[in-house]
N, C-alpha and C positions, 0 to 999 in steps of 0.2 A: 351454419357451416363451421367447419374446423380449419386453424391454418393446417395448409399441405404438411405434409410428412419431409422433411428437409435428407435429402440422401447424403453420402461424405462429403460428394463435390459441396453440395449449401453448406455443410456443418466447418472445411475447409473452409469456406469462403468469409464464412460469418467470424470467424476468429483469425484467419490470419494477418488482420492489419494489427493484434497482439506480439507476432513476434518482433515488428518492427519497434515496439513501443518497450517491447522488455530489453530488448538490445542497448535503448538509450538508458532506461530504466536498469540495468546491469551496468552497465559503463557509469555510469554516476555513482552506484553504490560502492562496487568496487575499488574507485581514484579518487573520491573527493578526498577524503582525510589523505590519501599522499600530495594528491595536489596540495590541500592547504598545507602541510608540512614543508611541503619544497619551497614554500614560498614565506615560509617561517614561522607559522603556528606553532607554538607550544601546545603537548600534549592535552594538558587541561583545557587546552581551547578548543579542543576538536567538539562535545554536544553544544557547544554556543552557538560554534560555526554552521554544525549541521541545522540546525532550529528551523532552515531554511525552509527544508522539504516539509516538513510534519507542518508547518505554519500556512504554506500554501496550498496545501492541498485539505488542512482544515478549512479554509474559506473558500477555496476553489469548487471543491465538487459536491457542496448543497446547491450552490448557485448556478453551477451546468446541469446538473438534474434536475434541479426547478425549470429553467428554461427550456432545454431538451423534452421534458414534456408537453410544453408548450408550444413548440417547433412545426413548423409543415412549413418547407420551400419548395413544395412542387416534385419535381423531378429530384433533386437531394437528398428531400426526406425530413427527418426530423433527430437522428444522431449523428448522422453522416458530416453534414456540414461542421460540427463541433473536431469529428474524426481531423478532419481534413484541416481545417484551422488550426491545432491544436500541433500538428504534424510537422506542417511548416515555420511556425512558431519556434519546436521543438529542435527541428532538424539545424535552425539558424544556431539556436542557442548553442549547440555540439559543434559547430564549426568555430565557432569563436571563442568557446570556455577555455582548449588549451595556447592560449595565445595569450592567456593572463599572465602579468607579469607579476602583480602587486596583490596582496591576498585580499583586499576589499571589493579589487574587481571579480575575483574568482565565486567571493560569496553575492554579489548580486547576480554573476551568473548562474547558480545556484538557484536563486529565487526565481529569473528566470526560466533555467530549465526544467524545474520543479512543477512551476505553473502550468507550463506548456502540455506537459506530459499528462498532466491530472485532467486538462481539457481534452485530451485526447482519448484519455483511459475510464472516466467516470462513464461516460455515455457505453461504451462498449461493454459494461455491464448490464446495463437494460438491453442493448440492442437485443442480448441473447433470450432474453426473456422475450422482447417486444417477438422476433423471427422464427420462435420455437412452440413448439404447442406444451403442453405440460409434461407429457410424460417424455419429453424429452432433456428436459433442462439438466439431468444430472450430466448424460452424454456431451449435451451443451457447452457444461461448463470443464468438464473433463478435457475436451477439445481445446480451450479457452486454455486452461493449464499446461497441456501439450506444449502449445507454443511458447507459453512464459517460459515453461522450460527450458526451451530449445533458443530462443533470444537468450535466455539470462546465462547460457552456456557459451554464446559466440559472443556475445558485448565482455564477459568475465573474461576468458580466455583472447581475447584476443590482443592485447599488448604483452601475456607470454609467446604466443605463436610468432606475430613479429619481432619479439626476441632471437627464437629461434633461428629466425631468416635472416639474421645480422641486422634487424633496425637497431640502434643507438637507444641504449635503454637504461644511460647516464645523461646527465647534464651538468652544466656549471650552476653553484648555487645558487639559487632561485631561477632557475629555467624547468619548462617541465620536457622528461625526455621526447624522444620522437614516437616510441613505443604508443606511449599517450595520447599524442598529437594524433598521430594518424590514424588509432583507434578511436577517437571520437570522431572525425573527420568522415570516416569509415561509416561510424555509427547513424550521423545524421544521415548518410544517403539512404542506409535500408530503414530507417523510422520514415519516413520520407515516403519511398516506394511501397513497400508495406500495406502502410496506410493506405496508402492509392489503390493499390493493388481490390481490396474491402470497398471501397468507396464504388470502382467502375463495375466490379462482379457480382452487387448486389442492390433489390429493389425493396425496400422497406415497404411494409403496407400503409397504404393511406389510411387516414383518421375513419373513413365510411367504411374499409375494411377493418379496419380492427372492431368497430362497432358493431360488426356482424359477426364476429368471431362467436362458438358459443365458450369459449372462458373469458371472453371479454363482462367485467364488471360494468353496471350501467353508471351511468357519469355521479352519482351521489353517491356510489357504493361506498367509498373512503371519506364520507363524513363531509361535511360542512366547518370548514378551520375558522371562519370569523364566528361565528356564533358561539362556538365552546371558549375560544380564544377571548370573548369578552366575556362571558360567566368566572373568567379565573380571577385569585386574589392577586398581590402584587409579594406575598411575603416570597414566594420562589425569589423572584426578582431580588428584593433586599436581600436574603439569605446569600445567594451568589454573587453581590456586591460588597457583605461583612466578609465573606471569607478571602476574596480577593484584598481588601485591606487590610488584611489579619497577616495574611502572607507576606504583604509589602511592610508591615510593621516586625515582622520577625527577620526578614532581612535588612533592614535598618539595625533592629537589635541585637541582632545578633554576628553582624559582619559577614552574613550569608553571600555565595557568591551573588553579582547583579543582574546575572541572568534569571534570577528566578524573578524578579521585576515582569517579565515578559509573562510565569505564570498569573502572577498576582493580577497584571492589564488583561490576560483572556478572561478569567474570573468575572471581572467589573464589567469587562465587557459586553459578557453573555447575558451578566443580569441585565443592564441599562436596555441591550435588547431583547428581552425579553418583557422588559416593562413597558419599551416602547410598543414593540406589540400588541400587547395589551389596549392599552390606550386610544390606539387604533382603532382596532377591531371597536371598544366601547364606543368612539366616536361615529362609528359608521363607516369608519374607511379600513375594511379588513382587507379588502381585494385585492393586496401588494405581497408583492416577493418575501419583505420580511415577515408578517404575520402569516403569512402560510410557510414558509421555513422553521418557525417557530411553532405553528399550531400544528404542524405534520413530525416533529421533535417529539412533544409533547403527546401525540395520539399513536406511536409507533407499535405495530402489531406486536401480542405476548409475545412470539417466537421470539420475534426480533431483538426485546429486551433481555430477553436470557442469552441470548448469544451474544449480545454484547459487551460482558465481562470476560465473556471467552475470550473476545477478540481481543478486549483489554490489554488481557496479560500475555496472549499468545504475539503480538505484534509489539511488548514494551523489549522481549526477550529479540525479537529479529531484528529491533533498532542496534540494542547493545553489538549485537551481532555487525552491523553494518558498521557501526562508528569502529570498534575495538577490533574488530581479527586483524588489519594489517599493523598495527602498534605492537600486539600480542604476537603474531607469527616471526616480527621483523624482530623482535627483541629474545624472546624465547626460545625461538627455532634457529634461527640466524645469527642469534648474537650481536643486534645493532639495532641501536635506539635512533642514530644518527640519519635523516633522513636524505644526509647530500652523501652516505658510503653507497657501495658498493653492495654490498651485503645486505643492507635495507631497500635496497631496490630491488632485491633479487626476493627478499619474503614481499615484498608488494605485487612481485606478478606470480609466485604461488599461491599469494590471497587469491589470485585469479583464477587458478587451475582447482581451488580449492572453492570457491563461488559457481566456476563453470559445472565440479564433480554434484554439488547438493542438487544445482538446475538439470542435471541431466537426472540422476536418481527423481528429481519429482515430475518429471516428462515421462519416465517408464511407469512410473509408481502411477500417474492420473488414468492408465489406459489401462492397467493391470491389475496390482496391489488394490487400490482403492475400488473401483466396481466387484471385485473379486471377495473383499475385506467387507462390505458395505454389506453384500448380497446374505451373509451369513451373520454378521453381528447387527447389521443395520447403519445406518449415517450416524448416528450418535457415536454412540461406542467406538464405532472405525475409526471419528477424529481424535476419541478420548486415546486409545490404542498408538496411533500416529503422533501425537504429542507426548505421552511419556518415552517414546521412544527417541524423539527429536530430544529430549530432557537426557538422556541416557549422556547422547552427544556432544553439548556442551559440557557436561560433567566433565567428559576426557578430555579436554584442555588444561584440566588443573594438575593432569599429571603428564600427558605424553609430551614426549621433547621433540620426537622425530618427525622433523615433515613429511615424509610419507604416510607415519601413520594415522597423521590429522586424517585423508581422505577418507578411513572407517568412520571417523567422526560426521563425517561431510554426509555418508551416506545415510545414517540416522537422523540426519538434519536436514535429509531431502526429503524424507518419508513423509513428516512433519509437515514442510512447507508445501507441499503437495496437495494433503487434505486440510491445509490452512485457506490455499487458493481455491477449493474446488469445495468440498463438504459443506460452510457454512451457506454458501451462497446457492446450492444446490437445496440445501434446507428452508432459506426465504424462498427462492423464484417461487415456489408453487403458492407460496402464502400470503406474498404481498398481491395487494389491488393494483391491476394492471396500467388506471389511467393514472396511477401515483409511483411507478417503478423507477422510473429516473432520480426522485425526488427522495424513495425512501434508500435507494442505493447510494445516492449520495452522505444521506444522511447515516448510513451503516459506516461508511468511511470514517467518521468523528470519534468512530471506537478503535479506529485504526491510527487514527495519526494524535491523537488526547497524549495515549502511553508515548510515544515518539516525545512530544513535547516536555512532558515530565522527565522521561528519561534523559533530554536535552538540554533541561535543567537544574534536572538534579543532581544525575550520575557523576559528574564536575565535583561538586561538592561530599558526595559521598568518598569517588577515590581521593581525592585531596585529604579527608577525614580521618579516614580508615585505612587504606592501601596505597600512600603516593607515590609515582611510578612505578604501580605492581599493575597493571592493566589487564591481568591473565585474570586476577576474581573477578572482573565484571562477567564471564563466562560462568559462573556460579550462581550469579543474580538471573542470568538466562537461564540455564535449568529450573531453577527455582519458580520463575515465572512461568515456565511451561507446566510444570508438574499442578502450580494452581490451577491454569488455566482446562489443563486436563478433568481437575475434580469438580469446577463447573461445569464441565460438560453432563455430569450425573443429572443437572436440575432439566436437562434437553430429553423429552421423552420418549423414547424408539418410536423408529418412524412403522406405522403399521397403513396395509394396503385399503385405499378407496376402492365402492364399486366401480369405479372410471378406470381400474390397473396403476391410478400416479397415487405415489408413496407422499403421505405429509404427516409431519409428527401431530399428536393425539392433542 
């Protein structure tokens, strides 16, 4: 048998507890660097500060995809309950972040809300997979992007709109305005509902249906991880523990800033667990979390390895992007570095309008442009296309001054972000094995939040080097990474049609 054919209302249903999650997911990205500033961060401190997100959401969503596959609570299901958890988690943390007074507490809110949201959001990638038959997943994820869209345009935009309506959109220093306040406040009820919303309008298949599916893989299809996992050497291991002390040794010697301390401990890290793995498996005890986290790393489908330098570089440029456009807009456009003026408040909520304009361009562009774009060049190409053009738009930060005409920049930077969210992952669903989707989705993530981390830092250290207080070139290192990013996509090989009608690259 086939899963059913899922009509709008299913294809609504399965993705809209996304827009609740991009809403929290925009409000964060948006205000954290003003929050930390109000609270008196120095500019160099803002990748340390952010470290937060890329950090938890590297250890967060192997470990929810590993267990979400694992899942059946009956009547819940087997991602839903993570949905739901992950929600309420989330929605507490948005009630309470603007109430920080002192910026220590702001950034474990941070880890917090970061946490939360990635429990929410990993599993919501398989779901689509798990509810969709094959030759639907591109539409799938299309729909999935819609709503990113349309959240990451109301959580942006909305501490300018209550501008608009006379909320108090100053404060005394070190307070965060009310603009703020009540847009997060805002934020956690619809992450909140949202999510619920997904949770009561849909029925996940049980384990005996998905068994019967006919694209369901038989339970060994994805490999035996203890067995391979103890035929390995341990020199990975060592290689990934020299290179993490080599790092910690160059910032000792070099007076590097201390955050890179934090690359050199992931480094050490990964090897120690990956050895420990090993060890495992040889002993006879592979049958745990971390050797199959590890031996499912390690066994990752070709697709999946080539598109993971895409995401590399396409995800180090939309961090810069995140930390720098309100420093960048506030200072260049506006005129004010100072972040208790007037005038720096006021490029912080065009940051808004200017985050809201890329999320609505990549909400037109997922149901449009890109099926439209895709149909004729193919998945490959369309994303290579969509990212030099998102490269175009960073570019124009190094020269336009007028904030209005940022928003042309915004709209090449939606196009981009668009087939960022939607192209690659429409490119795995068909390719990964179904009873390991949570597990390899999560693990796709680690290509997402790695560059975050590096960029978090290192960036520090570079504008300190190179540009200090020029914050406008880190918009230069963004095109830059896009335009790489774009030319691995040539190693992605056009997708050409199955006898079945579903598209998977060659």
């Amino acid at each position: 048998m086939e899963k059913p054919r899922q009509g709008f209302r299913g294809l609504w249903n399965i993705s809209f507890g996304f827009l609740g999650i991009q809403i929290g997911f925009a409000l964060q990205n948006a205000n954290m660097s003003r929050i930390f500033q109000t609270l008196g961060a120095e500019l160099e401190m803002l990748p340390a500060l952010w470290i937060a997100a890329p950090l938890t959401g590297l250890l967060v969503q192997p470990i929810i995809g590993h267990m979400s596959d694992r899942t059946w609570l009956g009547r819940l299901g087997r991602r839903r309950p993570y949905f739901l958890a992950g929600a309420i988690l989330a929605a507490l943390a948005l009630f309470v972040m603007p109430e920080s007074s002192v910026l220590w507490f702001s950034v474990l809110m941070l880890w917090v809300l970061d946490a939360s949201i990635n429990v929410s959001m990993e599993p919501f990638r398989a779901f689509v997979g798990d509810m969709l038959r094959r030759d639907q997943h591109s539409i799938g994820y299309a729909v999935q992007t819609f709503f990113i869209g349309v959240g990451a345009v109301v959580g942006s935009a909305f501490p300018w709109l209550l501008d608009q309506f006379g909320v108090a959109n100053t404060a005394p220093p070190g307070e965060i305005p009310d603009t703020v306040r009540y847009s997060f406040w805002a934020g956690g009820g619809a992450f909140f509902l949202s999510v619920l919303w997904t949770v009561l309008t849909t029925r996940e298949y049980s384990p005996d249906e998905m068994a019967r599916f006919t694209d369901a893989e038989p339970a060994d299809a994805a490999g035996d991880t203890p067995g391979p996992l103890a035929a390995r050497r341990y020199t990975g291991s060592i290689l990934w523990i020299a290179a993490g002390l080599a790092v910690a040794f160059g910032v000792a010697r070099f007076a590097l800033e201390k955050e890179m301390y934090l690359l050199a401990a992931l480094l050490i890290a990964f090897g120690a667990a990956n050895a420990a793995a090993i060890a495992l498996a040889r002993a006879g005890r592979g049958n745990n979390m971390l050797a199959h986290i590890v031996g499912d790393f390690a066994g990752m489908p070709p697709v999946m390895k080539k598109l993971a330098l895409v995401q590399f570089f396409s995800w180090s440029a939309l961090f810069i992007m995140w930390i720098n456009t309100t420093p960048v807009v506030a200072q260049y456009m506006f005129g004010s570095s100072d972040p208790a003026s007037p005038a720096y408040q006021a490029g912080g909520n065009w940051v808004g309008v200017l985050f809201a304009a890329y999320n609505a361009v990549a909400a037109i562009a997922a149901l449009t442009l890109l099926p439209w774009l895709s149909r004729r060049v193919g998945q490959a190409r369309t994303h290579m296309i969509c990212l030099l053009i998102g490269a175009a738009g960073f570019a124009s930060f190094l020269v336009l001054r007028d904030p209005q005409a940022l928003l042309v920049a915004e709209v090449a930077i939606g196009i981009a972000w668009a087939s960022i969210l939607a192209m690659p992952y429409a490119i795995l669903a068909s390719n990964l094995p179904q009873a390991k989707l949570g597990i390899y989705m999560g693990l796709f993530n680690i290509f997402v939040v790695v560059p975050q981390l590096l960029v978090a830092t290192v960036m520090g250290q570079v504008m300190k080097a190179l540009f200090p207080g020029e914050p406008v070139y880190t918009m230069g290192f963004a095109a830059a990474a896009w335009v790489i990013a774009a030319i691995a996509m040539l190693r992605i090989v056009p997708m050409v049609p199955h006898a079945s009608g579903v598209t998977a690259p060659r």
